[in-house]
ZAPA-305321 format. One record per residue (C-alpha): residue number from 1; y, z, x. Coordinates in nm, 3 decimals, padded with zeros to 5 digits, always signed. Each point is the difference from the previous one (the first is absolute). Last residue first. Layout:
REM residues N
rec i=NUM yy=Y zz=Z xx=X
...
This chain:
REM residues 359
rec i=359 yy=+00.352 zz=+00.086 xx=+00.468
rec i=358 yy=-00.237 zz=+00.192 xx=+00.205
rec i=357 yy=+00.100 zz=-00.179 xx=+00.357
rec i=356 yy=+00.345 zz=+00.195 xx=+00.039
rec i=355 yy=+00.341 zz=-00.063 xx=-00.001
rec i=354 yy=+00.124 zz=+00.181 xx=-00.290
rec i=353 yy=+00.306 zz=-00.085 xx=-00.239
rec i=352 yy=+00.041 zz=+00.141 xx=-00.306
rec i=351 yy=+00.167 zz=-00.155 xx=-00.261
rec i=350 yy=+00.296 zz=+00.011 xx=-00.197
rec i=349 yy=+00.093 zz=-00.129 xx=-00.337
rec i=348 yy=+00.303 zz=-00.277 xx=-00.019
rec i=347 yy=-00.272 zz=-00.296 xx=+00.088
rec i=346 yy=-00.157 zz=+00.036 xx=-00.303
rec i=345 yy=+00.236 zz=-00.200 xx=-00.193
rec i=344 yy=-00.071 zz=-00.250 xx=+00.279
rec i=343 yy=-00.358 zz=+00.035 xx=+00.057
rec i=342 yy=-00.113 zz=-00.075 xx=-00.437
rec i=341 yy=-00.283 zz=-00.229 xx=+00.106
rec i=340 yy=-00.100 zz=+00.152 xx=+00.333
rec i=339 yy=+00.033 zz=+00.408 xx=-00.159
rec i=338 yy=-00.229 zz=-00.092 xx=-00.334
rec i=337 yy=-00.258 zz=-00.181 xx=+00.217
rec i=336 yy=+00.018 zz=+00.361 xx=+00.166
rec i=335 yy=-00.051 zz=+00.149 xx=-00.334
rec i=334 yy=-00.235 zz=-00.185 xx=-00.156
rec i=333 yy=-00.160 zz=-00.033 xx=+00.294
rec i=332 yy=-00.034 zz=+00.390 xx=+00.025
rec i=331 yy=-00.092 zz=+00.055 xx=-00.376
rec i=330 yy=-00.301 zz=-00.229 xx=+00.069
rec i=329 yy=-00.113 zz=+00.195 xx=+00.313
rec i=328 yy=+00.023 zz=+00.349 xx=-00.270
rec i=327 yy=-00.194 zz=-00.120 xx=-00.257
rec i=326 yy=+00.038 zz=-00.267 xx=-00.263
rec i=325 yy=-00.361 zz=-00.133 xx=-00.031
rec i=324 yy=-00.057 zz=-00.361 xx=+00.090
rec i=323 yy=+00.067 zz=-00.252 xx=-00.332
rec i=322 yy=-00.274 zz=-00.144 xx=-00.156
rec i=321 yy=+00.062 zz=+00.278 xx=-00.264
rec i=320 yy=+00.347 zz=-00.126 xx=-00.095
rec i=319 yy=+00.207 zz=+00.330 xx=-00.044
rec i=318 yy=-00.018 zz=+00.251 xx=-00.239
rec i=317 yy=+00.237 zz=+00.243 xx=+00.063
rec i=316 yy=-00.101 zz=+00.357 xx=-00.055
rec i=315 yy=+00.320 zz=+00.188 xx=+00.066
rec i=314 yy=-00.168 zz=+00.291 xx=+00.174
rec i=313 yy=-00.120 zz=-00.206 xx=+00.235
rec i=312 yy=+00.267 zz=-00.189 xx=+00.126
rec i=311 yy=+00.176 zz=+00.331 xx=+00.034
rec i=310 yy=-00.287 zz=+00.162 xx=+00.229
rec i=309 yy=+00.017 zz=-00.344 xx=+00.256
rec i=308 yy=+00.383 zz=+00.081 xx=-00.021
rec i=307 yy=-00.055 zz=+00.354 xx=+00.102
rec i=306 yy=-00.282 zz=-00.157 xx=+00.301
rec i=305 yy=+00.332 zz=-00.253 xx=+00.128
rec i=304 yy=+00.231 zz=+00.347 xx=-00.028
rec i=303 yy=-00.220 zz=+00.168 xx=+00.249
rec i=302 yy=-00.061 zz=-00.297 xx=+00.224
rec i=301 yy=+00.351 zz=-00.041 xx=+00.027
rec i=300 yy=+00.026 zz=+00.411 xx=+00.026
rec i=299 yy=-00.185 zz=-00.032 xx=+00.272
rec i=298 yy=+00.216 zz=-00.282 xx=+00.216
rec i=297 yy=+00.334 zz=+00.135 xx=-00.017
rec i=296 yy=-00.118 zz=+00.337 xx=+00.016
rec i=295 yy=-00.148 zz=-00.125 xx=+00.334
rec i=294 yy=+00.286 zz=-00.144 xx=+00.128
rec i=293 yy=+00.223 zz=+00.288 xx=-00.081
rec i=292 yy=-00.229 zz=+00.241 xx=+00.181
rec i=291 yy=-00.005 zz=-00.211 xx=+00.290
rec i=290 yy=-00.365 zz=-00.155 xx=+00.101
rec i=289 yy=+00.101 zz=-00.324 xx=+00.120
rec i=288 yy=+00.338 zz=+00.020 xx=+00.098
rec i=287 yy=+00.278 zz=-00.059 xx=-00.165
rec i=286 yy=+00.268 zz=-00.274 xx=+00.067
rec i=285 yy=+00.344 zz=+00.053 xx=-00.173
rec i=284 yy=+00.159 zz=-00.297 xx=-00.165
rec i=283 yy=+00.295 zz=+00.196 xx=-00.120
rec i=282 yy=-00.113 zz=-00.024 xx=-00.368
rec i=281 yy=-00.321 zz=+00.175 xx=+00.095
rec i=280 yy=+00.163 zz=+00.336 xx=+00.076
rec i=279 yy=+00.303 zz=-00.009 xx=-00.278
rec i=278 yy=-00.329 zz=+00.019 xx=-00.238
rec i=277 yy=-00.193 zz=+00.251 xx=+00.201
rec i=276 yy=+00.263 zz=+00.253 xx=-00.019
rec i=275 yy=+00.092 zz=-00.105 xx=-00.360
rec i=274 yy=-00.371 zz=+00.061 xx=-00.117
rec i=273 yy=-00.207 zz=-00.304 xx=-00.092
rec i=272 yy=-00.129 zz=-00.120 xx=-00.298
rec i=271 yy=-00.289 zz=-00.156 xx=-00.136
rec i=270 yy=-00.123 zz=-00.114 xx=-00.308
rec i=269 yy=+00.347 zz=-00.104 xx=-00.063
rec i=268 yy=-00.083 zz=-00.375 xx=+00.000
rec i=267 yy=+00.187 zz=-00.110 xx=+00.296
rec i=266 yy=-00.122 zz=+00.289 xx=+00.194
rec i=265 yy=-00.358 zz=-00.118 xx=-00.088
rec i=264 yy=+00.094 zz=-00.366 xx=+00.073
rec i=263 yy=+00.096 zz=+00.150 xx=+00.325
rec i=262 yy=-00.273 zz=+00.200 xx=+00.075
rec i=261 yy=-00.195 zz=-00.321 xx=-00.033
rec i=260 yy=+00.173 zz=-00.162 xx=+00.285
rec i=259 yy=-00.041 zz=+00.277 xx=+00.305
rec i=258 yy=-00.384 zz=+00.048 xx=+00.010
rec i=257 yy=-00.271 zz=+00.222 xx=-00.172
rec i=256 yy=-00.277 zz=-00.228 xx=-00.151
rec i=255 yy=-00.070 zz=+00.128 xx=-00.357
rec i=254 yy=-00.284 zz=+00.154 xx=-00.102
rec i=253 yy=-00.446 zz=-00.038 xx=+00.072
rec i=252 yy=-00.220 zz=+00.200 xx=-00.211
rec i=251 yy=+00.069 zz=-00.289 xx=-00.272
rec i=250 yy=-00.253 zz=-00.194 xx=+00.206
rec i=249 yy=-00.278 zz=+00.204 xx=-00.040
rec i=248 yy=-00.257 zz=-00.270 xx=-00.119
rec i=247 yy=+00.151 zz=-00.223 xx=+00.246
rec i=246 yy=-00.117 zz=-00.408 xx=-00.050
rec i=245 yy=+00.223 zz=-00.152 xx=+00.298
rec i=244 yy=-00.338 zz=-00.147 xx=+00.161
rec i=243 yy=-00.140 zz=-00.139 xx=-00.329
rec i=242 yy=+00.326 zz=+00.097 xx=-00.263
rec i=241 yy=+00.284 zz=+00.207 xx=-00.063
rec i=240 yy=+00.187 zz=-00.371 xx=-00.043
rec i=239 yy=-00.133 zz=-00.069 xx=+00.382
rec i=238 yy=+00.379 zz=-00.057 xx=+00.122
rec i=237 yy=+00.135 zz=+00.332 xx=-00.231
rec i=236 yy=-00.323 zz=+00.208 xx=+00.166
rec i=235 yy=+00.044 zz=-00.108 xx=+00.363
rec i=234 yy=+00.349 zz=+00.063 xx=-00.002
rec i=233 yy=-00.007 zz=+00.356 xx=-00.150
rec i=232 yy=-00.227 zz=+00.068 xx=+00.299
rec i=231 yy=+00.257 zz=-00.117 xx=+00.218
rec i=230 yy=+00.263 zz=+00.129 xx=-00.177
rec i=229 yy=-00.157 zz=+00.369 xx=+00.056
rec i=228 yy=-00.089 zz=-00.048 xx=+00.384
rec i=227 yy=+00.383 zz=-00.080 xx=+00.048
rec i=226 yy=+00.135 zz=+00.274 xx=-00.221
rec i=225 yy=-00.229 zz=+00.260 xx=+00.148
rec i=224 yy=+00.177 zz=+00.304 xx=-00.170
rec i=223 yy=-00.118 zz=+00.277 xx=+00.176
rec i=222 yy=+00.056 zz=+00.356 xx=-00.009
rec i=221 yy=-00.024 zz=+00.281 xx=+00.244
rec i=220 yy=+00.104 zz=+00.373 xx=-00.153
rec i=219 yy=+00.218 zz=+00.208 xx=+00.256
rec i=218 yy=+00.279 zz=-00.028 xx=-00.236
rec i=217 yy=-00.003 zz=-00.389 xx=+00.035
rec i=216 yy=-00.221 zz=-00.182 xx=+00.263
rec i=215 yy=-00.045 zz=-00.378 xx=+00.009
rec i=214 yy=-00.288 zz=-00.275 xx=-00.040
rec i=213 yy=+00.013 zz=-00.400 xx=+00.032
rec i=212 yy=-00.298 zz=-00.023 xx=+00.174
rec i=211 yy=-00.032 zz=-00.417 xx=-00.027
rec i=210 yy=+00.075 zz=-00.034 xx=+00.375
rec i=209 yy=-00.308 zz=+00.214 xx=+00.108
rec i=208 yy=-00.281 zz=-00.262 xx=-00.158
rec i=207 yy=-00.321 zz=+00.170 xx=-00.057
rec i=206 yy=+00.064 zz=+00.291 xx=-00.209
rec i=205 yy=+00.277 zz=-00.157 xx=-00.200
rec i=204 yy=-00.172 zz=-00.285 xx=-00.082
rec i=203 yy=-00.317 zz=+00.150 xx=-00.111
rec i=202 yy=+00.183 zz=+00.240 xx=-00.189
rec i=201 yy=+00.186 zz=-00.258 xx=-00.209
rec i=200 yy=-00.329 zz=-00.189 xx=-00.033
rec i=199 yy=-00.211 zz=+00.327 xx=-00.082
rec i=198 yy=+00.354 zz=+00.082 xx=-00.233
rec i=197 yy=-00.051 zz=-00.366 xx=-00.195
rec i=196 yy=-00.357 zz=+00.042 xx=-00.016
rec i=195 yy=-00.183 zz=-00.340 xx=-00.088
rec i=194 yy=-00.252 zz=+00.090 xx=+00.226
rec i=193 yy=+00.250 zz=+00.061 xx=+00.285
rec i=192 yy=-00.269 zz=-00.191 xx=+00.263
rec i=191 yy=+00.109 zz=-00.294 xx=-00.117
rec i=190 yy=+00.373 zz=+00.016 xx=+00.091
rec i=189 yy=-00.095 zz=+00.111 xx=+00.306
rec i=188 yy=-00.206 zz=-00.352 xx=+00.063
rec i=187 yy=+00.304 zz=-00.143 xx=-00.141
rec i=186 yy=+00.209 zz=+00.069 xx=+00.350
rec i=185 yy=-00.223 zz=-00.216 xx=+00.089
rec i=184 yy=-00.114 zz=-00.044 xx=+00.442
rec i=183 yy=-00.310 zz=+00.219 xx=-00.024
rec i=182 yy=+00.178 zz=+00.295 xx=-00.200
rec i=181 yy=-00.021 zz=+00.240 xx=+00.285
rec i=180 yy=+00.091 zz=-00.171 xx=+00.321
rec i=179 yy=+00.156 zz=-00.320 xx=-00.137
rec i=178 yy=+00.215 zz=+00.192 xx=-00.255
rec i=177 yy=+00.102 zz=+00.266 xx=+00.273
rec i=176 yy=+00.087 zz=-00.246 xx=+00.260
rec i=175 yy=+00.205 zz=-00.236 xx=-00.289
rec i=174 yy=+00.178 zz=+00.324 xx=-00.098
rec i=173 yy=+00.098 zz=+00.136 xx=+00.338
rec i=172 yy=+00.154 zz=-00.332 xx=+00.112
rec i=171 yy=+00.165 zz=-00.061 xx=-00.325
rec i=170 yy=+00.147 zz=+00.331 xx=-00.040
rec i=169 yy=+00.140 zz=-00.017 xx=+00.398
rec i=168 yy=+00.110 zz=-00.338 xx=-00.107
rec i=167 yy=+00.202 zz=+00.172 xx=-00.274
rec i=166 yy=+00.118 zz=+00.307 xx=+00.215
rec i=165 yy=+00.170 zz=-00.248 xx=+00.204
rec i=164 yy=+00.137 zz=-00.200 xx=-00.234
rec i=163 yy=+00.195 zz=+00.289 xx=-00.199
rec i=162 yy=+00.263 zz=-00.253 xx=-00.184
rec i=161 yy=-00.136 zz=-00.344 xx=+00.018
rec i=160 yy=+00.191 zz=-00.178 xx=+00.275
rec i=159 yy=+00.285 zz=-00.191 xx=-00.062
rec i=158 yy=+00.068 zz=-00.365 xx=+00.007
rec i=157 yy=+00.222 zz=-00.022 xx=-00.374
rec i=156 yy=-00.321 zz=-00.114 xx=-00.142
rec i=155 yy=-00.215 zz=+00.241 xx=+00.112
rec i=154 yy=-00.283 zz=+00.077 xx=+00.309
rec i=153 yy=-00.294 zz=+00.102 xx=-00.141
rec i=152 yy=-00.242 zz=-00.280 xx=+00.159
rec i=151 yy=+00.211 zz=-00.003 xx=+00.261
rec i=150 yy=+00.024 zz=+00.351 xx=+00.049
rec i=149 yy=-00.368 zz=+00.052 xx=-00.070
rec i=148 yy=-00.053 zz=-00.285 xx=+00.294
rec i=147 yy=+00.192 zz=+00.197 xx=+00.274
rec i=146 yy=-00.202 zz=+00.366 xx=-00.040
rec i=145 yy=-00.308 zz=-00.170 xx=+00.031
rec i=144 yy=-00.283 zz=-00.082 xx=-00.200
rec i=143 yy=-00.339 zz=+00.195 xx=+00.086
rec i=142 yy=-00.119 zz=+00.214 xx=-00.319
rec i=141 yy=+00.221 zz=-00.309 xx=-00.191
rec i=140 yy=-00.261 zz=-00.295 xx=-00.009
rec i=139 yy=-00.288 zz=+00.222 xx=+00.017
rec i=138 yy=+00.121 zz=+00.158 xx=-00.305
rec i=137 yy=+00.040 zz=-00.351 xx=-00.166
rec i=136 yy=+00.301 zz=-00.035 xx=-00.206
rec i=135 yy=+00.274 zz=-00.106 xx=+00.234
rec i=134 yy=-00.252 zz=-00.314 xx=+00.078
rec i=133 yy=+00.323 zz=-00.188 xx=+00.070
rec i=132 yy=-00.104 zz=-00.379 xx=-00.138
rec i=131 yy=+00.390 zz=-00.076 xx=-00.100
rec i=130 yy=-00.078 zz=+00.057 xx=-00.314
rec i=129 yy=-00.131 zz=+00.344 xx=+00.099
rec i=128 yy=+00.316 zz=+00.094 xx=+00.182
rec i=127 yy=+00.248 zz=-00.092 xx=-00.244
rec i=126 yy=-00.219 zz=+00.178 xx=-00.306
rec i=125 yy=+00.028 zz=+00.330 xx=+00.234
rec i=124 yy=+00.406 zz=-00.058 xx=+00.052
rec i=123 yy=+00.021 zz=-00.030 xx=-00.373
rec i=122 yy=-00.209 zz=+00.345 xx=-00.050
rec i=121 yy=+00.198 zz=+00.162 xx=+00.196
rec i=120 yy=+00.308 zz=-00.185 xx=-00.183
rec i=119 yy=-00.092 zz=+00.166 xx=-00.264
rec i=118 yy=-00.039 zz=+00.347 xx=+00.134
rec i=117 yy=+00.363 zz=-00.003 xx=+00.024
rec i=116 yy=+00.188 zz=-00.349 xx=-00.036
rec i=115 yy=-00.114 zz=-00.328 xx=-00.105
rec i=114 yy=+00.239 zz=-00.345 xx=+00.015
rec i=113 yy=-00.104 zz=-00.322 xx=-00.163
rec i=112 yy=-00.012 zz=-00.361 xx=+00.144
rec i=111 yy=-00.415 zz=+00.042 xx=+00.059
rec i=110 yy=+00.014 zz=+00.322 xx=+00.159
rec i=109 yy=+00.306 zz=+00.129 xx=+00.140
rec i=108 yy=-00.061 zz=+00.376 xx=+00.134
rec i=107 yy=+00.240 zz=+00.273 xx=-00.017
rec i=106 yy=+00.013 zz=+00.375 xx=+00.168
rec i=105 yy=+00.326 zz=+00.191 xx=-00.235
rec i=104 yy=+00.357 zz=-00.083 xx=+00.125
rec i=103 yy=+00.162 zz=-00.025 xx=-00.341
rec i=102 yy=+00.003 zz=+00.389 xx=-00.063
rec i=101 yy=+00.108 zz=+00.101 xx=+00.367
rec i=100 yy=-00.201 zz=+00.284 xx=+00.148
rec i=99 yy=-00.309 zz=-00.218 xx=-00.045
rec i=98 yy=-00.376 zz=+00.042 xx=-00.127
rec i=97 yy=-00.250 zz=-00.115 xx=+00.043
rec i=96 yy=-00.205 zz=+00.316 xx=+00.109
rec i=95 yy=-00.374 zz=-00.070 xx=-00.140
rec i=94 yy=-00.291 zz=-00.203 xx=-00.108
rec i=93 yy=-00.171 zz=-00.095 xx=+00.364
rec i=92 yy=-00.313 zz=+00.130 xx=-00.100
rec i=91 yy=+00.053 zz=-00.118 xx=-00.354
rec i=90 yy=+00.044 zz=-00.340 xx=+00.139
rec i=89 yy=-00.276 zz=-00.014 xx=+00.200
rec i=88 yy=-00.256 zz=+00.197 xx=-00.244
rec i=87 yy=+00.117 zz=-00.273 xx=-00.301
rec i=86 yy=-00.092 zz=-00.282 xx=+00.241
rec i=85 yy=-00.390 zz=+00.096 xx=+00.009
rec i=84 yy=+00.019 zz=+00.103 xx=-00.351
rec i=83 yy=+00.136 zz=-00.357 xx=-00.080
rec i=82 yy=-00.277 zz=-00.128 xx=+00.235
rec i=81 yy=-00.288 zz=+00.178 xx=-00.214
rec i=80 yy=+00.041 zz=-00.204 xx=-00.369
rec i=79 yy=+00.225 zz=+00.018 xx=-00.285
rec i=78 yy=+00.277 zz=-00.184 xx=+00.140
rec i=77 yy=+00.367 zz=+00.019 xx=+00.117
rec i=76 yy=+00.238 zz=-00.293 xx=-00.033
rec i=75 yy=+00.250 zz=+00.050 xx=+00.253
rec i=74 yy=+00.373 zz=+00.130 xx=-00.043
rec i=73 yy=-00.109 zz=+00.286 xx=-00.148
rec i=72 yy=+00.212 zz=+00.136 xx=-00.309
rec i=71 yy=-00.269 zz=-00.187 xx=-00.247
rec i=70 yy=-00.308 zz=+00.186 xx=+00.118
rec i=69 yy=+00.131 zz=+00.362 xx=-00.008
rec i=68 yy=+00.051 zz=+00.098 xx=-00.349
rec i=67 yy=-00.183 zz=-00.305 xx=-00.132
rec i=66 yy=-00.241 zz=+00.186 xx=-00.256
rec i=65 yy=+00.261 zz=+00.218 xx=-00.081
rec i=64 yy=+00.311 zz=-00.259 xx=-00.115
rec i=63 yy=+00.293 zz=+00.121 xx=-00.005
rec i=62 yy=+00.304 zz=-00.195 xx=-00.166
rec i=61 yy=-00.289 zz=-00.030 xx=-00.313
rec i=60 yy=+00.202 zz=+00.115 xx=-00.247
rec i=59 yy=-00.213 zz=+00.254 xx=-00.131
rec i=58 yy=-00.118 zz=+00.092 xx=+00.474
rec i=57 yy=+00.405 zz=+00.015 xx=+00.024
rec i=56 yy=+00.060 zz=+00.263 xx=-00.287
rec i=55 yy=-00.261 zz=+00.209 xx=+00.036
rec i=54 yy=+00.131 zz=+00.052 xx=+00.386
rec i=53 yy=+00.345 zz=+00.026 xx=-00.129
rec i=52 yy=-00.149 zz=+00.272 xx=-00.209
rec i=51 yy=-00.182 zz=+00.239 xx=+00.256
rec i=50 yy=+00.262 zz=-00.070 xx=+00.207
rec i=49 yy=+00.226 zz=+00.153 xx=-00.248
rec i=48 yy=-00.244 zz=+00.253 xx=-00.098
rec i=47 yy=+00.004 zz=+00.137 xx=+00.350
rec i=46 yy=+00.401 zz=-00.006 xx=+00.043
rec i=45 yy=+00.029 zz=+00.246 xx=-00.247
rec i=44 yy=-00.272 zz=+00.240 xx=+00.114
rec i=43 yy=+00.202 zz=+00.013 xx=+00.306
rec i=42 yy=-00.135 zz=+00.048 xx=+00.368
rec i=41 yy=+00.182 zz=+00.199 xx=+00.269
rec i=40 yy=+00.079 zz=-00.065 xx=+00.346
rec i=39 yy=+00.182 zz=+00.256 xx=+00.278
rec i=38 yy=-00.184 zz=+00.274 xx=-00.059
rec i=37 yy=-00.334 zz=-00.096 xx=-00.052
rec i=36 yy=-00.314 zz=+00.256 xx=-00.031
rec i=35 yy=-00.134 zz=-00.067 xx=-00.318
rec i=34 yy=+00.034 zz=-00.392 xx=+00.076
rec i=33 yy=-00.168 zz=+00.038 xx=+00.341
rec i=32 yy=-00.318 zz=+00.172 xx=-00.164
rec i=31 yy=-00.018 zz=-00.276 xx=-00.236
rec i=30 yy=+00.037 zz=-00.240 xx=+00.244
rec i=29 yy=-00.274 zz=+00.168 xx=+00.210
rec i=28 yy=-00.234 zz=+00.013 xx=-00.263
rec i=27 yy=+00.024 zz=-00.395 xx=-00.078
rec i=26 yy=+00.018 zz=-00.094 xx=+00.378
rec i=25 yy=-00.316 zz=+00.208 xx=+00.130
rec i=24 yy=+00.096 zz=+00.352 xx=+00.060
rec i=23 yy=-00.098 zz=+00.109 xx=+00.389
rec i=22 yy=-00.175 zz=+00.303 xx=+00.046
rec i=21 yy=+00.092 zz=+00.187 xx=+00.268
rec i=20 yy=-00.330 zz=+00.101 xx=+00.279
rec i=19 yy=-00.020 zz=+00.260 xx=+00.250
rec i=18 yy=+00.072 zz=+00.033 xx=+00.331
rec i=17 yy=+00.021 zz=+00.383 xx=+00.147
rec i=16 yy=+00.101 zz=-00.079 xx=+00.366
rec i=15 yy=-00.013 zz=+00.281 xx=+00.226
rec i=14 yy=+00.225 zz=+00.276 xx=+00.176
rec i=13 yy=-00.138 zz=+00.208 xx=+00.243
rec i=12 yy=-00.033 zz=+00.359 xx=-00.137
rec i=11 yy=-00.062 zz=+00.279 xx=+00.276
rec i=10 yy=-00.175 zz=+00.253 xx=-00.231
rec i=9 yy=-00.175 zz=-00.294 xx=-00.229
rec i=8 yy=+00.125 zz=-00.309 xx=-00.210
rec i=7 yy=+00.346 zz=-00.153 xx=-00.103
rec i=6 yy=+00.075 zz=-00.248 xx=-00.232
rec i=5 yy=+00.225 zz=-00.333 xx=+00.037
rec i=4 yy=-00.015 zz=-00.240 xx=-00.320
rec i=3 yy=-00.028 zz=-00.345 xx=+00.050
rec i=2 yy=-00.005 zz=-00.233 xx=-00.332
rec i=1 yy=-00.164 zz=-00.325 xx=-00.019
C-alpha cells in the first residue's frame, strides 16, 4: 500500500488517501529489476555458456533431470502424500545457512557422512523421523517447543541451527495454520491448486506469512518467493510432473532467488558485478533484506535463469522425451548442484550474505 496525504475544504485537515501498488510477481519483477540495476549486469556471453554446460551435462548424463532433486536427499523420497508433507517442513525452514567463515557452514552427520546447508536440514529431519520424531505432522510441530527444534536441529559441531528462533516461530505458525485451514495436510492445499502451479504458489503465499518473500525497488513492489517457488518446484520433480505434482503451468514458475546460484552465475559470466559491489561482498559484509544490492543480486538471478530458459530454446535440443521439461526450476538445480560439486573453485566468488527467513 501506498499513503498519499491530500487536503480537503476551507480549513483542510489532513487525511489518508490509501490506494493500492501493484506488486510484480517474480518473473516481471526480475525483469523490471534487471532494467533498472546499477550495480549488476547480465552478459549475453555468459548465457550461452550456461546454456551449453547445461547441454553438455544432461548428453553426458552428469545431470540427470528426472532425479534433479531425489538423489541429493539424504532420504529416499516417494511418490505419494508424506513426501509432500515433509517437503512443506523443510522448505519452510529452507533458508540462511550460511557462515561468515567458509568451512564453518550448519552440518549434520547422517549415517557416517557429513551434510551441510539445506542438506543437512534435511539430514537433521531424516534423524528425527527415524528416531520416531513425528517432525512431519503439522500437529506434531503447531505445538513443539522452542528446546526440542534445537535438538532436533542442533549440528554436529553442538551448535544451534542458525536463526532458531524464527524457525520454531515458522513451525509453530505453520502447523496452526495447516491444521486450521487445510484440516491437518499441508496436501489438502496442494489439492485445491488444480494442478496450477501459480494457484499453489499463490495459495501459499496468501495463507502462510513466512513464505512472502516480496521487496520494494523504485517505488515498484516485487516479489521473488524463492521459498514458496522451490516448494512447488519440489512437488513437481518428486511426482515426475505427475498425479499431485502434475502442473499444467509449471514453466510459469523461475528460478529460486538465494545466495548459491548467483554464484555459479558469477562463475559463468552470466553475471557480473560492479567494482563497488564486488570489493563489497569480498569483505564479508552483511546486507539486509531488502538493500538495493541484495535485491539486484537476487532479480537479475532470476532474470538471467529466464535468458537461459530463452537460449535453450532457441537451440532446439532434443532431449530424451521421458525426460521433465527444461524450464526455469531445472536450470536452478543444475546450477546449484553445479555450485556443491565444483564449491572449492567456486569458493573465490563472493556472496551475499542476508540473515533473513526468505532464503
Amino acid at each position: 500500500m501506498k499513503k498519499k496525504i491530500v487536503f480537503r475544504g476551507a480549513n483542510p485537515a489532513p487525511q489518508v488517501e490509501t490506494r493500492l501498488v501493484f506488486l510484480m510477481k517474480p518473473r516481471e519483477s526480475a525483469a523490471f529489476i534487471a532494467s533498472v540495476s546499477k550495480d549488476v549486469k547480465l552478459n549475453p556471453v555468459g548465457i550461452k555458456r550456461v546454456a551449453s554446460e547445461l547441454v553438455q551435462a544432461i548428453v553426458s548424463h552428469e545431470f540427470e533431470p528426472n532425479n534433479m532433486m531425489i538423489h541429493s536427499y539424504p532420504l529416499s523420497v516417494t511418490e505419494d502424500t508424506s513426501s509432500i508433507e515433509w517437503m512443506f517442513v523443510a522448505d519452510a525452514l529452507n533458508f540462511s545457512f550460511w557462515a561468515l567463515e567458509e568451512n564453518a557452514h550448519y552440518s549434520v552427520e547422517l549415517r557416517g557422512k557429513q551434510y551441510t546447508g539445506y542438506m543437512a536440514l534435511c539430514a537433521a529431519m531424516t534423524k528425527a523421523q527415524e528416531a520416531g520424531i513425528p517432525i512431519t505432522n503439522p500437529k506434531y510441530y503447531a505445538n513443539v517447543t522452542k528446546e526440542t527444534v534445537n535438538e532436533i536441529f542442533m549440528s554436529s559441531t553442538g551448535e544451534p541451527i542458525p536463526m532458531l528462533e524464527q524457525r520454531w516461530i515458522i513451525l509453530q505458525e505453520c502447523g496452526k495454520i495447516i491444521n486450521d485451514k487445510f484440516e491437518g495436510e499441508f496436501c489438502n492445499c496442494v489439492r485445491q491448486s488444480g494442478n496450477s502451479a501459480q494457484k499453489l504458489l499463490d495459495l501459499v503465499v496468501s495463507n502462510f506469512p513466512s513464505f512472502r518473500d516480496e521487496g520494494v525497488i523504485e517505488g515498484e513492489r516485487v516479489s521473488f518467493y524463492k521459498r514458496a517457488q522451490i516448494l512447488v518446484a519440489d512437488i513437481w520433480s518428486v511426482f515426475k510432473g505427475k498425479g499431485l505434482g502434475s502442473f499444467s503451468d509449471i514453466d510459469t514458475i523461475t528460478m529460486f532467488a538465494d545466495y548459491r546460484v548467483p554464484q555459479a552465475l558469477v562463475h559463468f559470466g552470466a553475471m557480473e558485478y560492479s567494482e563497488k559491489l564486488y570489493k563489497l561482498l569480498s569483505t564479508n559484509h552483511t546486507f539486509t533484506n531488502g538493500d538495493r544490492e541484495e535485491m539486484e543480486i537476487r532479480g537479475c538471478s532470476i532474470h538471467a535463469v529466464e535468458l537461459i530458459k530463452e537460449e535453450l530454446k532457441s537451440q532446439s535440443v532434443d532431449f530424451n522425451k521421458e525426460q521433465l521439461p527444461i524450464n526455469s526450476a531445472m536450470i536452478d538445480y543444475f546450477l546449484w548442484e553445479y555450485r556443491r560439486r565444483f564449491a572449492a573453485d567456486l569458493a573465490k566468488v563472493p556472496y551475499h550474505k542476508v540473515r533473513c527467513i526468505y532464503y
